[in-house]
Every structure is written in C-alpha cells, then in structure tokens.
DSSP file (Angstrom, degrees, kcal/mol; ACC not computed):
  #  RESIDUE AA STRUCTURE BP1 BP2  ACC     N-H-->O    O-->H-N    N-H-->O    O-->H-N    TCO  KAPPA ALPHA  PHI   PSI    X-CA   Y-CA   Z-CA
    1    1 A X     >        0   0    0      0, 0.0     4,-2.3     0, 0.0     5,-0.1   0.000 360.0 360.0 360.0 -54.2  104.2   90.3   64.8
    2    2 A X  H  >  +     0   0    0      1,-0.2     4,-1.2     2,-0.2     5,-0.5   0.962 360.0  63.5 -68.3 -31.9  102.4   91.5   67.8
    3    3 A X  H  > S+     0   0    0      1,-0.2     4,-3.3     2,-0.2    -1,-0.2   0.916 103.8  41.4 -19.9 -76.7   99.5   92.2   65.4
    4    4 A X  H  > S+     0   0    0      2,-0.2     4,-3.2     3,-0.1    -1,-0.2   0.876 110.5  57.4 -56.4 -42.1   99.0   88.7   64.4
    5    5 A X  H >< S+     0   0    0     -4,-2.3     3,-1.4     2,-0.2     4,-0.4   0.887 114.5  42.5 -48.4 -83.0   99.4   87.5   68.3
    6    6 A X  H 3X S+     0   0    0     -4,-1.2     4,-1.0     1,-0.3    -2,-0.2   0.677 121.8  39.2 -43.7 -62.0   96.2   90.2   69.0
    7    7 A X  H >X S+     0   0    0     -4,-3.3     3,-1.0    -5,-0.5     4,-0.7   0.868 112.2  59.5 -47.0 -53.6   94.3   88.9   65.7
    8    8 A X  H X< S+     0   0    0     -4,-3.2     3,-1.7    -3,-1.4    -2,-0.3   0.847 113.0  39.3 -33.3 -78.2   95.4   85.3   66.6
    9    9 A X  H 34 S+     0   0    0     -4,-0.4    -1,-0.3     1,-0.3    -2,-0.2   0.482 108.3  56.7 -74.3 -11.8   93.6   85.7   69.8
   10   10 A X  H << S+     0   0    0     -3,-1.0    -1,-0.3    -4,-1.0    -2,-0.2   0.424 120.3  29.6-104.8   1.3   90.4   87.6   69.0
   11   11 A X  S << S+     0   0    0     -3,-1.7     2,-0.3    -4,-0.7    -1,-0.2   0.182  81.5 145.0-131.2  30.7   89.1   85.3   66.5
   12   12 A X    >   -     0   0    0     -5,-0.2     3,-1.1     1,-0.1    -3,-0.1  -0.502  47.0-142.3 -54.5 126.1   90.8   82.1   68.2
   13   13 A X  T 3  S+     0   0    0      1,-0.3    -1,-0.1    -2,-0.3    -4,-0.0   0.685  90.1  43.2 -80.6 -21.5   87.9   79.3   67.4
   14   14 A X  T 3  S+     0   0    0     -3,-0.1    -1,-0.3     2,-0.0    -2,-0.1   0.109  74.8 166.6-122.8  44.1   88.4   77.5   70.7
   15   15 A X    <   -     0   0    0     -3,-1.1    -2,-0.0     1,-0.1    -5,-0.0  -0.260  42.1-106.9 -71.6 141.8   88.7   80.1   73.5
   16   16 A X        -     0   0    0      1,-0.1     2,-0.2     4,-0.1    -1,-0.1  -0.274  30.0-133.6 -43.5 137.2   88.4   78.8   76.8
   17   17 A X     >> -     0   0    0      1,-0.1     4,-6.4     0, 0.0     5,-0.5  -0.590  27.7-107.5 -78.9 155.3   85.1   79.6   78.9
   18   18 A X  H  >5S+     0   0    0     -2,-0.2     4,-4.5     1,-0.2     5,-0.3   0.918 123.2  52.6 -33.9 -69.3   84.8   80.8   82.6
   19   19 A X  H  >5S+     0   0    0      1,-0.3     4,-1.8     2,-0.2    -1,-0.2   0.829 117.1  35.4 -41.8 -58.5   83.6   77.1   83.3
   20   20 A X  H  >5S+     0   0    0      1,-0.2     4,-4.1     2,-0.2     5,-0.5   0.946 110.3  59.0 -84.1 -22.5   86.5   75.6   81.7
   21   21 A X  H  X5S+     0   0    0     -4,-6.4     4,-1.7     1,-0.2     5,-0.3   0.976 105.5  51.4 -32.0 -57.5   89.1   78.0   82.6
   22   22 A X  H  X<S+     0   0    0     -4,-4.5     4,-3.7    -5,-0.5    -1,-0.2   0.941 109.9  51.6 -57.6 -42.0   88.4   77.4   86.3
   23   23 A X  H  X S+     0   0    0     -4,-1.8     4,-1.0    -5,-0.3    -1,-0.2   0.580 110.1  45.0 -72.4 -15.0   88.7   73.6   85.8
   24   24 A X  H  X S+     0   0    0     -4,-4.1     4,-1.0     2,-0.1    -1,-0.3   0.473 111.5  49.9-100.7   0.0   91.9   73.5   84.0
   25   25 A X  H >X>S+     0   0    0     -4,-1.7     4,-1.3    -5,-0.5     3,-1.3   0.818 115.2  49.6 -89.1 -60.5   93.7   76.0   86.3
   26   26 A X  I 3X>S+     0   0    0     -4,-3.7     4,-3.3    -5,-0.3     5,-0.7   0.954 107.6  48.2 -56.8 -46.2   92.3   73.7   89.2
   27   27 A X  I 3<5S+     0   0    0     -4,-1.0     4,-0.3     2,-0.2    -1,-0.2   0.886 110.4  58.3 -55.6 -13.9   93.5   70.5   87.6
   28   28 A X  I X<5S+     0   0    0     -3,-1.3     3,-1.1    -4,-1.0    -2,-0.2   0.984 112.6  42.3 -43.2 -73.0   97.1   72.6   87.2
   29   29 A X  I 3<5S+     0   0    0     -4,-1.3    -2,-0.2     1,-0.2    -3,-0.2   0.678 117.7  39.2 -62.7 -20.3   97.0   73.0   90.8
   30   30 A X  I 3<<S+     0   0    0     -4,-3.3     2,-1.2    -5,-0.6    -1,-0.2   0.543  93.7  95.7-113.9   0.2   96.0   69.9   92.1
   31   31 A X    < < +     0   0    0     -3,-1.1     2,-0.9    -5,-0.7     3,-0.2  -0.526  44.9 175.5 -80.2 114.7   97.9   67.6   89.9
   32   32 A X        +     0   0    0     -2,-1.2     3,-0.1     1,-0.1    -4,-0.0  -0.802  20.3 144.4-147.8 111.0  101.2   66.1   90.6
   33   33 A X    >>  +     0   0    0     -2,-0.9     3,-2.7     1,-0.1     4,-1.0   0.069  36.3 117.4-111.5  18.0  103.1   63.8   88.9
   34   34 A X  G >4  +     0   0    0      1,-0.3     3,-0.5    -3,-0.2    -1,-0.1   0.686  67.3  69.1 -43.2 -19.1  106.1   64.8   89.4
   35   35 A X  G 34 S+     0   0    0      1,-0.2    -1,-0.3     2,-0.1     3,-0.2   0.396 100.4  55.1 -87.0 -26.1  106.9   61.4   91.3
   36   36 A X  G X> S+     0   0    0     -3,-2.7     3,-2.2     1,-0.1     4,-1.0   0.312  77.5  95.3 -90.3  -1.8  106.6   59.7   87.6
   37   37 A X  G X< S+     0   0    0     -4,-1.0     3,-0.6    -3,-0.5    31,-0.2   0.892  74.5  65.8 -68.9 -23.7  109.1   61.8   85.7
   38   38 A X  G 34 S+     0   0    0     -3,-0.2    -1,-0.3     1,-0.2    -2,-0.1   0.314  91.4  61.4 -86.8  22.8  111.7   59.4   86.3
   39   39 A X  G <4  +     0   0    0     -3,-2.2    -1,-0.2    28,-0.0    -2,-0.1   0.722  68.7 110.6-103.9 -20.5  110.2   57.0   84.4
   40   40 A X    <<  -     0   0    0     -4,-1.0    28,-0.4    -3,-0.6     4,-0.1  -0.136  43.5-173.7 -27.0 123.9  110.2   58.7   81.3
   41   41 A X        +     0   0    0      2,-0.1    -1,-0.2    26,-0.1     2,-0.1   0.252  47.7  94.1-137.5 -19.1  112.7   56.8   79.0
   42   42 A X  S    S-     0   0    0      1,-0.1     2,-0.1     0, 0.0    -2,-0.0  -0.315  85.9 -81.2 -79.7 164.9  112.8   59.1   75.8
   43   43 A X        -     0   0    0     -2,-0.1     2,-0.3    55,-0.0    -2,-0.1  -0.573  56.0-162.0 -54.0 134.0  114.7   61.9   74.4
   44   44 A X        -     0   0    0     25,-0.4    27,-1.1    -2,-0.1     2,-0.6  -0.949  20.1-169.8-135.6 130.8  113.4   64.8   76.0
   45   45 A X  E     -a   71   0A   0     -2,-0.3     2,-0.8    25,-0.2    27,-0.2  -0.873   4.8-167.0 -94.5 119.2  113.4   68.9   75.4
   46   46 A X  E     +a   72   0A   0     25,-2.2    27,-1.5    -2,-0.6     2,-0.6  -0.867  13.4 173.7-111.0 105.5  112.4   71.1   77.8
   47   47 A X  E     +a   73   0A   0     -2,-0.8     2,-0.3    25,-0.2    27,-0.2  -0.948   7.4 160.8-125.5 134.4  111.9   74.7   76.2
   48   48 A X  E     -a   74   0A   0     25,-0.9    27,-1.8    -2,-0.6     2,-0.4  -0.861  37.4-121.3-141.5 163.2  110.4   77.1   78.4
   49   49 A X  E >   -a   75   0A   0     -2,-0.3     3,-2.6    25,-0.2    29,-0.1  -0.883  27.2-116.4-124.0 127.0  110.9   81.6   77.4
   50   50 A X  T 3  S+     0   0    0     25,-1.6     7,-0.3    -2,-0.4    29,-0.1   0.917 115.1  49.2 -24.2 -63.9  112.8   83.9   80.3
   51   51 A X  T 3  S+     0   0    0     27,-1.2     2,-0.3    25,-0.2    29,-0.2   0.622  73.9 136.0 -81.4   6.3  109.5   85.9   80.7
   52   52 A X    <   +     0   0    0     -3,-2.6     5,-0.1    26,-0.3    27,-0.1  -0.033  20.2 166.7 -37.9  98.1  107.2   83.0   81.1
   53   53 A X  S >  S+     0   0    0     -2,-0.3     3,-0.5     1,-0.1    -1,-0.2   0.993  76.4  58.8 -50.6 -49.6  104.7   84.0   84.1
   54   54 A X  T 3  S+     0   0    0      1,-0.3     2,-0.5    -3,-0.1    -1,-0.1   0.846 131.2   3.0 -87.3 -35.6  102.5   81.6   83.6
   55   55 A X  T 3  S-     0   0    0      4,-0.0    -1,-0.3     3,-0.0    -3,-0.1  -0.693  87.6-160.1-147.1 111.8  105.1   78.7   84.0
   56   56 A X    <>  -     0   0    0     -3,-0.5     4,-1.0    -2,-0.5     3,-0.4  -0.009  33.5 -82.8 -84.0-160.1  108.4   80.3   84.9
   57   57 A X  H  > S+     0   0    0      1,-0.3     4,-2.1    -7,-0.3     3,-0.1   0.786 118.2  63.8 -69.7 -24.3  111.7   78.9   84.7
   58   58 A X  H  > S+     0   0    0      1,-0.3     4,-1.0     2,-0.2    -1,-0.3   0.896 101.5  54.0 -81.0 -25.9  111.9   76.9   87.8
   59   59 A X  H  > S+     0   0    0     -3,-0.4     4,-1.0     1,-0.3    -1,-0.3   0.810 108.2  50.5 -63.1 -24.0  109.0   74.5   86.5
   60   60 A X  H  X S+     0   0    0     -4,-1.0     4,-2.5     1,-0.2     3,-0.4   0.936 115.5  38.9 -87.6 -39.3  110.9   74.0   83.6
   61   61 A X  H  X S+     0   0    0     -4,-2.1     4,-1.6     1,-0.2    -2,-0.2   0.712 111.7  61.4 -83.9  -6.9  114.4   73.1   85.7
   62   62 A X  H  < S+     0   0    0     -4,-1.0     4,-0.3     2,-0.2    -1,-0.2   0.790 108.4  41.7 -88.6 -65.1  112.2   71.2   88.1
   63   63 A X  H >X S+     0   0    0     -4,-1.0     4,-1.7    -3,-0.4     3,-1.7   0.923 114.7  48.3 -74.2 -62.1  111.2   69.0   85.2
   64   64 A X  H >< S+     0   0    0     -4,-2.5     3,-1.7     1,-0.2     6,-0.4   0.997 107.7  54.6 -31.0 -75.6  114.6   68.7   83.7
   65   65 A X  T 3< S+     0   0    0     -4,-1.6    -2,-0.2    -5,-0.3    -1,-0.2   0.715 115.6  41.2 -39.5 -20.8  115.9   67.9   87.3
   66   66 A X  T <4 S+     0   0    0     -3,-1.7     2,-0.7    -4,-0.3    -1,-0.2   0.521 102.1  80.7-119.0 -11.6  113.0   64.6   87.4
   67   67 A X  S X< S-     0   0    0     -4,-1.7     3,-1.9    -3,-1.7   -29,-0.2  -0.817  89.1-115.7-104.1 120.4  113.4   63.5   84.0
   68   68 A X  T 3  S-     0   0    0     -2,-0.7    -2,-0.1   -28,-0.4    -3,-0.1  -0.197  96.3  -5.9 -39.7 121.4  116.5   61.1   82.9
   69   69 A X  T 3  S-     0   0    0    -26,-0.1   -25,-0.4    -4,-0.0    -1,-0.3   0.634  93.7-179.2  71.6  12.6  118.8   62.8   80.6
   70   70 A X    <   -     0   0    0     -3,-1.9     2,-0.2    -6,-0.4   -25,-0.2   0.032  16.3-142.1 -16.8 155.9  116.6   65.6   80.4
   71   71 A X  E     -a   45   0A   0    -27,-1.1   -25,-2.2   -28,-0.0     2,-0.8  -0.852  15.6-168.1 -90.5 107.0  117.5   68.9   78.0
   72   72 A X  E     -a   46   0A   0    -27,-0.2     2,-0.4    -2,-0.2   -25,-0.2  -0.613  11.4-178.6 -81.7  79.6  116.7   72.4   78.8
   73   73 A X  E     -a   47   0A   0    -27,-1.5   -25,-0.9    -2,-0.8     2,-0.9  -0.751  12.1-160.2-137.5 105.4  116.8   75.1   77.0
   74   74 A X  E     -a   48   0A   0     -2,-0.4   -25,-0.2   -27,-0.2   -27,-0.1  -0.616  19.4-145.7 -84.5 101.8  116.0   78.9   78.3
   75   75 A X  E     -a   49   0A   0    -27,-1.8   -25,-1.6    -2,-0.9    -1,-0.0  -0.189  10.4-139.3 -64.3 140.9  115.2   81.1   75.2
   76   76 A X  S    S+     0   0    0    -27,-0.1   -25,-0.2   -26,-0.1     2,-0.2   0.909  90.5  49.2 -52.2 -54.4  116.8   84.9   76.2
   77   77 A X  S    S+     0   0    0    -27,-0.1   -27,-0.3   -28,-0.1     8,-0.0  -0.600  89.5  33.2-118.9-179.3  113.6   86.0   74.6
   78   78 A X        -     0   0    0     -2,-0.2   -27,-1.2   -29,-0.1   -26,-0.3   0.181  49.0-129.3  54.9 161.7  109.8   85.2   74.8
   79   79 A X    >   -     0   0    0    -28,-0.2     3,-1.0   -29,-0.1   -27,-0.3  -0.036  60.5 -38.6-104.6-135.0  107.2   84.3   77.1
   80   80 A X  T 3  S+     0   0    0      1,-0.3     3,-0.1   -29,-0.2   -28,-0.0   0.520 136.2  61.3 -79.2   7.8  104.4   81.4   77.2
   81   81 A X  T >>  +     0   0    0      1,-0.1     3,-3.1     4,-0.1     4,-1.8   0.261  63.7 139.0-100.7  38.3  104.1   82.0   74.3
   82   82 A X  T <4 S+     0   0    0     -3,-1.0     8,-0.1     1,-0.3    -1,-0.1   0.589  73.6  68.5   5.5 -80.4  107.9   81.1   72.9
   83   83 A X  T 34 S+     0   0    0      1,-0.3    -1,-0.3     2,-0.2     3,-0.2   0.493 111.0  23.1 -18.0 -45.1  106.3   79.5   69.8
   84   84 A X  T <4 S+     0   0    0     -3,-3.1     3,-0.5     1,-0.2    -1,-0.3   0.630 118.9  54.1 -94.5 -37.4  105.0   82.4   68.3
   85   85 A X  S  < S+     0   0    0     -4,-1.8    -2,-0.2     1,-0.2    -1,-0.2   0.042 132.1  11.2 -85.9  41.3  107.0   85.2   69.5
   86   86 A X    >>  +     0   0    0     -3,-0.2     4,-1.9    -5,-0.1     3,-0.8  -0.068  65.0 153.0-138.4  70.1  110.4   83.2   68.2
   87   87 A X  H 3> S+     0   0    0     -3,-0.5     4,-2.8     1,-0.2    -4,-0.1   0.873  70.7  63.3 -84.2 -28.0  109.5   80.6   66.3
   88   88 A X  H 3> S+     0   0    0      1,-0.2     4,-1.9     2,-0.2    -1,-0.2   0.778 102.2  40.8   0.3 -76.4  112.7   80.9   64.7
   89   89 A X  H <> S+     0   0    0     -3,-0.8     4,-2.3     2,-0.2     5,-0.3   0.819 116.1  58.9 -94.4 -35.3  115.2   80.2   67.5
   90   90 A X  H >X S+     0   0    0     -4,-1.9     3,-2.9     1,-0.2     4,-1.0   0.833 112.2  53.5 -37.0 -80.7  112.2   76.9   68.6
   91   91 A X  H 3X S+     0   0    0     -4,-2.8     4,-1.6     1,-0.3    -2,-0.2   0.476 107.8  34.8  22.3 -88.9  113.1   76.1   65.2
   92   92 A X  H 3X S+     0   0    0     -4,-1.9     4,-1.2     1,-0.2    -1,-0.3   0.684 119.7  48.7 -80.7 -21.6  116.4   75.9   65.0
   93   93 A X  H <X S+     0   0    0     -3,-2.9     4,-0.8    -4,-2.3    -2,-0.3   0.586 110.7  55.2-101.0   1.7  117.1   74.3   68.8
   94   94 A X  H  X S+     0   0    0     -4,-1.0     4,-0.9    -5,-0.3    -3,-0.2   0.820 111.3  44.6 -74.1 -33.0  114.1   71.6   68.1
   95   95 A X  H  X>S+     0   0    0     -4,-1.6     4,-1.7     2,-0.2     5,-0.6   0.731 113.0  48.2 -63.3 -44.6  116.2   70.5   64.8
   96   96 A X  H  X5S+     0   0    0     -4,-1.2     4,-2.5     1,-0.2     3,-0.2   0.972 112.2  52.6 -73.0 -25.8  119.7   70.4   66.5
   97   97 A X  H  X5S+     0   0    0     -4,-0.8     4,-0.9     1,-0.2    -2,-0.2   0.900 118.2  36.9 -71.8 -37.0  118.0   68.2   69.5
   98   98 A X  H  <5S+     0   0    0     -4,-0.9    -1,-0.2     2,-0.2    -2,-0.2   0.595 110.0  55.2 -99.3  10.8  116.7   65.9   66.9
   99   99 A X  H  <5S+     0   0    0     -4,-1.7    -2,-0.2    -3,-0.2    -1,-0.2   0.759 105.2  59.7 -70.7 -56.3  119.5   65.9   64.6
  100  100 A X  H  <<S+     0   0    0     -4,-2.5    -2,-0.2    -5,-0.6    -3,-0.1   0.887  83.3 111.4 -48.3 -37.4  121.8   64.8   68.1
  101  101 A X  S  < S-     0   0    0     -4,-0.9    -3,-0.0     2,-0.1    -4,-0.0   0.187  83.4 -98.0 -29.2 135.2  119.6   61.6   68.5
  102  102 A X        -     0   0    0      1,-0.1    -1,-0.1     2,-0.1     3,-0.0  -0.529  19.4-140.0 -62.6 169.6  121.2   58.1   67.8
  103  103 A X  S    S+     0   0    0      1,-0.1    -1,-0.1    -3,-0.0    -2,-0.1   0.128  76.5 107.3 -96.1  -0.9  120.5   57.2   64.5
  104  104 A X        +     0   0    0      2,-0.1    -1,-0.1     0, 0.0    -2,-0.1   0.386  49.1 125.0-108.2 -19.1  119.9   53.1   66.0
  105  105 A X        -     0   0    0      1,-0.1     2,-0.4    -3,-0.0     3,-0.1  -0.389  59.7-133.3 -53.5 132.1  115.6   53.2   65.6
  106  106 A X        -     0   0    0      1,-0.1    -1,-0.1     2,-0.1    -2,-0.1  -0.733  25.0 -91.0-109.7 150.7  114.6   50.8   63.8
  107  107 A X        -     0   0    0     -2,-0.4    -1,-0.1     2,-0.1     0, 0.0   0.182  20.9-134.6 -58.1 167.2  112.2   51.4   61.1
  108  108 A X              0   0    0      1,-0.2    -1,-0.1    -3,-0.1    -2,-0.1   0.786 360.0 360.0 -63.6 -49.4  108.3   51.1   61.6
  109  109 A X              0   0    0      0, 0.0    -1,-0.2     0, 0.0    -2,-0.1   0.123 360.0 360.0 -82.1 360.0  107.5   49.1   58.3
C-alpha cells in the first residue's frame, strides 16, 4: 500500500507548482464561507481521518456544526488522505449514508 501512495505521487500527472501551490493555500486562508453553510439543503457526509494535519478534525465538526442535518464521520484510521489509505471503510460508510436516504426523488427522465 504505502508503495503505490509513493509511486502515486512521483509520477502524479498534475502536481502542483510553487506558483500554484502558494495561491491555493492563500485562497484556503482567506476564504470564508462558513456564513453560507446553512443554506445547504442536501444530504450531507462529512468524512474527515483522525491524523488529518492538513485539515484536522475540528474543520470537519465545524462544518457539520454549520450545515443542516449534517453527518460526520471520524475514520480511527488515515489521514488526508482517508481515500487511499482506507478506501475500504470510505466505502462501506459512503454506501450506508446513501442507502439511509429517502427513497421520495423523483426520477430525472
């Protein structure tokens, strides 16, 4: 597993540059909408991994806390990247959250 992470990242086709790096960590920092979560009207999942650094747990309950009817759910294991190191246990709590949905949408067609 950690293999593929290390490969994954040394021939990833779209790595960020300095230039853009700097300009999406500033638009992290200087963005806030946090004042618009409550308008958010869907089902929502909030899955965030124990060891994130890069966005730890309280951004994730933060987000929970501003969205109506929010879910959270804090994997025991993984970081930012959850998705790869346990894709598993994503897996299996992205399926029960959209299994739980009413069934009442009505079709596209």
């Amino acid at each position: 597993m950690i293999n593929a992470i290390v490969n994954l990242a040394i021939n990833y086709p779209f790595s960020l540059t300095p230039h853009g790096l700097y300009h999406q960590s500033r638009a992290i920092l200087g963005g806030d909408t946090s004042q618009r979560l409550k308008d958010i009207r869907c089902p929502t999942l909030i899955l965030v991994g124990k060891q994130d650094i890069l966005t730890p747990v309280k951004f994730s309950e933060q987000l929970a806390q501003g969205i109506p009817n929010a879910e959270l759910i804090v994997l025991e294991r993984g970081g930012h990247g959850f998705l790869i190191e346990t894709p598993e246990t994503v897996t299996s709590a992205m399926l029960r959250f959209l299994s739980d949905l009413p069934k009442t949408r009505k079709p596209l067609m």
